[in-house]
C-alpha positions in Angstrom: 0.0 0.0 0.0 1.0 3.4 -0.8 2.5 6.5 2.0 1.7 8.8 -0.4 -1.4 11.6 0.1 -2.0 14.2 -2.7 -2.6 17.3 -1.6 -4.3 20.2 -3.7 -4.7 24.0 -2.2 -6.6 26.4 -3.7 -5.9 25.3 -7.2 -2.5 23.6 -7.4 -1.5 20.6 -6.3 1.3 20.7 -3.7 3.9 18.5 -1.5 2.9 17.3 1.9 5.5 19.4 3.1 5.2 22.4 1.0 3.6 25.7 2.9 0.1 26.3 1.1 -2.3 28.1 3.5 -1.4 31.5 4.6 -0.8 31.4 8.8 -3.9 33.5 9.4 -6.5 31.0 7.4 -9.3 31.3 10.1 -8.8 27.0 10.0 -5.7 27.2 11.4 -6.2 30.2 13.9 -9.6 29.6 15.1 -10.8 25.8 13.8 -13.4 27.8 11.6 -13.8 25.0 8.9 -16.0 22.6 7.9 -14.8 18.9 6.4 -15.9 15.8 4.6 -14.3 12.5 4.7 -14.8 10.3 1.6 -14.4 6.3 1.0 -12.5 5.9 -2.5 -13.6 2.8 -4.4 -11.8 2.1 -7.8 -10.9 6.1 -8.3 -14.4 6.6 -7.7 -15.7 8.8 -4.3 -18.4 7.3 -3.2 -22.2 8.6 -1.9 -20.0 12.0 -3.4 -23.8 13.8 -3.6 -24.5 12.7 -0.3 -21.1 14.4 1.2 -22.2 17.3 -0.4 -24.7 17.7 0.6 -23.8 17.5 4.0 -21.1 20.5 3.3 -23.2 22.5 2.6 -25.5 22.0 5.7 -22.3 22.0 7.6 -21.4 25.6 5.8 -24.9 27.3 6.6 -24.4 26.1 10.2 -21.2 28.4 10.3 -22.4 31.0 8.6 -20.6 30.3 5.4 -21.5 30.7 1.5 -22.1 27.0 0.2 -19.9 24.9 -1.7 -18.6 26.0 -4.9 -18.8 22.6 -6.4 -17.0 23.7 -9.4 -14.1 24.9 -7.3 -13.9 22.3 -5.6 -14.4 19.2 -8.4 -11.2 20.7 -9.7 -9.2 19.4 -6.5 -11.0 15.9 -6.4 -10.1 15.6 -10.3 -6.8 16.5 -9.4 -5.5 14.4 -6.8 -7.4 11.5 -7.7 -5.6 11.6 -11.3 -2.2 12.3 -9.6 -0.9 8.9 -9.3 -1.9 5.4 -9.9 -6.1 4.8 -9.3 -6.6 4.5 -5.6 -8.0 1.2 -5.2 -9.6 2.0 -1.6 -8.8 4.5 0.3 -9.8 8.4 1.7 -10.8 11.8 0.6 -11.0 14.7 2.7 -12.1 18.2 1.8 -11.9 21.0 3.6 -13.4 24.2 3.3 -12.3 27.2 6.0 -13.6 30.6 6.2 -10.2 32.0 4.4 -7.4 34.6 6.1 -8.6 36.4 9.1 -8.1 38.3 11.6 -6.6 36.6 14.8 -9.6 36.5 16.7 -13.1 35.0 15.8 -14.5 37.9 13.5 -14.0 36.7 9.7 -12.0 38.2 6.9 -13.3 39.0 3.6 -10.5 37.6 1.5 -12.8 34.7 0.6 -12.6 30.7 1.5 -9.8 28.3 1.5 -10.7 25.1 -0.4 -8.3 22.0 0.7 -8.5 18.3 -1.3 -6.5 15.2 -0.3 -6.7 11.9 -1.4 -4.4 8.7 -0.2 -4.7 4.7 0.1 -5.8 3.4 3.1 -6.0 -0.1 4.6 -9.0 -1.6 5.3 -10.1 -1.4 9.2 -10.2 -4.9 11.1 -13.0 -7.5 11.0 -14.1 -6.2 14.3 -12.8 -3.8 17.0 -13.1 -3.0 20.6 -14.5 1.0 22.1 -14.3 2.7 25.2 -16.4 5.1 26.8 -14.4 8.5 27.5 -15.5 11.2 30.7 -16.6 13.4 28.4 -19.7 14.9 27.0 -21.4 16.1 23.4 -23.1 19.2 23.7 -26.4 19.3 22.7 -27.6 22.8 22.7 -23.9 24.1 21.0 -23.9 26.0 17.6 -22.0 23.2 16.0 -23.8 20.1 17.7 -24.2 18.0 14.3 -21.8 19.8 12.1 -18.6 18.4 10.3 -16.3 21.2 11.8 -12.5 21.5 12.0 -12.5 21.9 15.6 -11.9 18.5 16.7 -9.3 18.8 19.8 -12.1 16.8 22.0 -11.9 14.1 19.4 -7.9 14.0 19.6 -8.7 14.1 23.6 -11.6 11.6 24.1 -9.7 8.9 20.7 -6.1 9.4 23.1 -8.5 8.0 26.2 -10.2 5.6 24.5 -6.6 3.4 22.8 -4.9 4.0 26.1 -7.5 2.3 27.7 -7.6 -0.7 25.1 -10.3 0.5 22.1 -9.5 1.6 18.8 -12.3 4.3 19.4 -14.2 6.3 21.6 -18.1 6.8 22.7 -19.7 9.5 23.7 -22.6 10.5 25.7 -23.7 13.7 25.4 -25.1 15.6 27.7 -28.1 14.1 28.7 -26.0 11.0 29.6 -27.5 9.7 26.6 -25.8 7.5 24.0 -24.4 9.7 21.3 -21.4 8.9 18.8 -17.6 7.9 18.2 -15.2 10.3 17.5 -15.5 9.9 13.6 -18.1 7.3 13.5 -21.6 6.6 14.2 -22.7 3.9 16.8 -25.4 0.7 17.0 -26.6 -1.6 18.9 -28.8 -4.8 19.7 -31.3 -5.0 22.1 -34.2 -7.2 22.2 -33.4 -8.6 19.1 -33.7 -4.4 17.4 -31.3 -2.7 16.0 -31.2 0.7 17.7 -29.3 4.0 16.7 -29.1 7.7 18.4 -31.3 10.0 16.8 -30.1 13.3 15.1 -31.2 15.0 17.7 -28.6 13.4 20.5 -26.0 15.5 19.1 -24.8 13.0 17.1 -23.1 13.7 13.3 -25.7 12.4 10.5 -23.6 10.2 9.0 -23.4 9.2 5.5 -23.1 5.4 6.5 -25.3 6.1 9.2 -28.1 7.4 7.0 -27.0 4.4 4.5 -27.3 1.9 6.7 -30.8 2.6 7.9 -31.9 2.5 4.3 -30.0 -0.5 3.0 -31.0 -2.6 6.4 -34.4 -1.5 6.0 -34.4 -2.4 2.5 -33.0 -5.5 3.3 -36.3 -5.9 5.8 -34.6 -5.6 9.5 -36.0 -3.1 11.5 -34.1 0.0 12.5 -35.5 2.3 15.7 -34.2 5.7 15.6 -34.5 6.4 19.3 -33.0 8.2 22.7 -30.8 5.4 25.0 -29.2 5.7 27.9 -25.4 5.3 28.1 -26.2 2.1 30.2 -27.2 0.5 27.1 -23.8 -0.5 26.4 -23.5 -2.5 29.7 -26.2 -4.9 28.2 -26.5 -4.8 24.5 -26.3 -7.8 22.7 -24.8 -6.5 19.7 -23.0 -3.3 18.3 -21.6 -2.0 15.5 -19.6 1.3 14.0 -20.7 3.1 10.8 -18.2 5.5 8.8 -16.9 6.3 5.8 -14.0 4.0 5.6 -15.6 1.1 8.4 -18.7 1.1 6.2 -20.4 -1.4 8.9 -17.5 -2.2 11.6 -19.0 -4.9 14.2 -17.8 -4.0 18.1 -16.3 -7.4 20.0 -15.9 -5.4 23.1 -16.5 -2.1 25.2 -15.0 -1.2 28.4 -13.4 -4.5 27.8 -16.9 -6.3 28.1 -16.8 -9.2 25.0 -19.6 -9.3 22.4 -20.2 -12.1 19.7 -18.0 -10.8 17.1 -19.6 -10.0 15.2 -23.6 -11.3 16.4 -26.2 -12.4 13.6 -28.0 -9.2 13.6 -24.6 -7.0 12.8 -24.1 -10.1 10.1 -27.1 -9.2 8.7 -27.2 -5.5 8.3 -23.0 -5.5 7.0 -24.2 -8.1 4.2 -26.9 -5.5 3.0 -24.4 -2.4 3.2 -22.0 -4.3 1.3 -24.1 -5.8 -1.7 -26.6 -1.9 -1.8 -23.3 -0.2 -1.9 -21.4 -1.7 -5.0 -24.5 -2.0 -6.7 -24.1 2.2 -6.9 -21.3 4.0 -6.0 -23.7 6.9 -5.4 -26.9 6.4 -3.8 
């Protein structure tokens, strides 16, 4: 597998370790950015209307102009032509609110558009979480965006490996069962498959929103609906959702084994995988 990422800046593709963003971008001063992350199947992005979609809910919510999709197909062209066709792997785009001031108030030198692309390797067959201290606030500005500012996700993910999980779960702040760091969270109970609402705090994920449909399709019920943090003291099954997991089935949390993964979690990553190379943009 490939080390390389391609990196494109505001119209030109650059080293990894070339300077390309002036010092005072507002992304780099004051987090004030918005992101998507992208699976890469063959060359091709997929559920790429569904991402932007999202950006551009994610842009309103700050307060910024939507995407200019023109703008930015020219970095996706150009760092997925820049090398060999990425057989599976990651795109991020980034979109910050441009030079600025140092301090919150906004500049009016226009937005900084950001496109990277690189190989990745698939996640494991399963994985273990951990539960971190910390909380998801429901009632901030950015609850359900896909912002820049992710220092509490650096935090909380730190927590989580040192104490034995590849990710971490939070609650937010209802003490209710919210989200990982960069993924969306399920589980079993009483033979349902249960998910956070939107309204927990939690991202809408692409996979998230994929999975519903495709297990739904498939004919397994999916309850959108508020549960405790307890829930993953006694849930039979669980599962990840993200971009690059697609359906990732949990074998432990807090060090507490599941079936790994259960026939539930078998179920629902069977659909994902047959809906989703049937069309690479749904």
């Amino acid at each position: 597998m490939s080390n390389e990422v391609r990196v494109w800046v505001n119209g030109a593709l650059v080293g990894t370790d070339e300077p390309a963003l002036a010092a005072l971008d507002h992304g780099i001063t004051v987090g004030d950015g918005a992101f998507e992350t992208c699976k890469i199947v063959d060359g091709q992005v997929f559920a790429a209307d569904r991402h932007l979609a999202r950006m551009d809910r994610t842009l309103a919510g700050l307060g910024l102009p939507p995407v200019d999709r023109a703008r930015l197909q020219q970095g996706v062209d150009a760092v997925l032509a820049a090398g060999p066709t990425i057989g599976f792997g990651r795109l991020r785009y980034t979109i910050t609110g441009g030079p600025g001031p140092l301090g919150s108030d906004r500049g009016d030198q226009g937005q900084s558009y950001i496109v990277t692309a690189a190989e990745v390797a698939p996640y494991a067959d399963t994985t273990a979480v951990a539960t971190v201290p910390w909380t998801r606030n429901s009632r901030a500005a950015t609850a359900g965006l896909k912002t820049t500012s992710y220092a509490d996700n650096v935090i909380a993910l730190a927590h989580a490996k040192a104490k034995g999980g590849s990710e971490a779960i939070f609650a937010n702040d209802r003490d209710e069962l919210c989200e990982g760091t960069g993924s969306n969270i399920f589980v079993v109970v009483e033979g349902v498959l249960r998910t956070p609402p939107l309204d927990s705090a939690c991202l809408a994920g692409i996979t998230r929103e994929l999975t519903i449909e495709y297990a739904r399709a498939a004919g397994i019920d999916v309850v959108e609906e508020t549960l405790p943090m307890t829930v993953l003291e006694t849930a039979d099954e669980a599962f990840l959702t993200s971009s690059t997991r697609d359906v990732q089935p949990i074998h432990a949390i807090d060090g507490r084994e599941l079936p790994p993964p259960g026939p539930l979690t078998t179920r629902v990553r069977e659909a994902f995988a047959t809906a989703s190379a049937a069309d690479l943009n749904p």
